[in-house]
N, C-alpha and C positions, 0 to 999 in steps of 0.2 A: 517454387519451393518456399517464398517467404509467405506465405499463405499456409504451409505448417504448423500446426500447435500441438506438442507432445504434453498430453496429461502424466506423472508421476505420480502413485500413491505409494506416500512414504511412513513409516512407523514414529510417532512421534512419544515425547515424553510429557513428564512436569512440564507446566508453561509453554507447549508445544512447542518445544526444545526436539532438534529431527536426531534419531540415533543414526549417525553417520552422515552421508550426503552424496549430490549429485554431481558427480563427473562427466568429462569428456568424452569419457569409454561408454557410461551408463547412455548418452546422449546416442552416440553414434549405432548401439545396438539398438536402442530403439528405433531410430529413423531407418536402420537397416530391416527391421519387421514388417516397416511402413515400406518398403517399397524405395528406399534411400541408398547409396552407396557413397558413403562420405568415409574420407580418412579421417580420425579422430584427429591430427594433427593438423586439421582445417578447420577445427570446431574453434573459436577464439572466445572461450572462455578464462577470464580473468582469474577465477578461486573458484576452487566449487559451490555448487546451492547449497546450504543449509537452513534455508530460513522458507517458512510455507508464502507459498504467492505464486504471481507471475515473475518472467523476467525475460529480456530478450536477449539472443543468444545470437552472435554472427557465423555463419561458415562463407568460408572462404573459395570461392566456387575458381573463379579464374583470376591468373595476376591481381587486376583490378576490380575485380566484378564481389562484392558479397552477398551474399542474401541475412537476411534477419527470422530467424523463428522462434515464435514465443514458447515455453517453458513452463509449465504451470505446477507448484508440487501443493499435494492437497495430503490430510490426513487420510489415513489408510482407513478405510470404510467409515466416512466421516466426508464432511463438507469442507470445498478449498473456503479461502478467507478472502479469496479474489479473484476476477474472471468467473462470476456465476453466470449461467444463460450465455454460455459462447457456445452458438449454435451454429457454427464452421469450424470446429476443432475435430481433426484427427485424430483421437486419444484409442487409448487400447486400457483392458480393464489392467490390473498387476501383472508381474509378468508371472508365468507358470511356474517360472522357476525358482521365484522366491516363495509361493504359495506351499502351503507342508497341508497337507491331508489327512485326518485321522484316521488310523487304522482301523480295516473294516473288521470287524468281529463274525468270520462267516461261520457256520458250519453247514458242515454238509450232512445233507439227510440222505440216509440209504435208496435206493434207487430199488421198484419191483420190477 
């Protein structure tokens, strides 16, 4: 597991200032997509992310046992500021569920 690296694409502002940030929850659902089953109360994250980069993130596997997985949050269709060319990373494109689709404009044409 410490061989995980979850990419984050995040919405950033002025100064690449992030709107909101990444949690324990955010963490845990990801790793759960990956194929992870981790209680978010094992994730030993100090504050949330807010700031673009890597960072390494503990879970807590057994009493004494943790693993380390790096964290990476990049702009959202845009280049991270760190960790370019990590080519053993696990990442997953946004998730679907934050993605919004513009409405399709169909009509429909009469059928002979």
């Amino acid at each position: 597991m410490s061989e995980v690296s979850l990419t984050f694409e995040v919405q950033t502002g002025k100064d690449d200032k992030l709107f909101g940030s990444v949690t324990s929850k955010d963490i845990e659902e990801k790793l759960r997509a990956e194929g992870f089953e981790v209680d978010r109360r094992k994730i030993q994250l100090g504050h949330p992310l807010k700031e673009l980069g890597s960072s390494k993130v503990g879970i807590k596997l057994f009493r004494e046992i943790t693993a380390e997985i790096s964290v990476t949050l990049v702009k959202k269709g845009g280049e991270d500021t760190e960790g370019a060319g990590k080519s053993a990373e696990v990442t997953e494109a946004s998730e679907p569920s934050e993605s919004v689709e513009p409405e399709a404009s169909e009509t429909t044409e009469p059928q002979e």
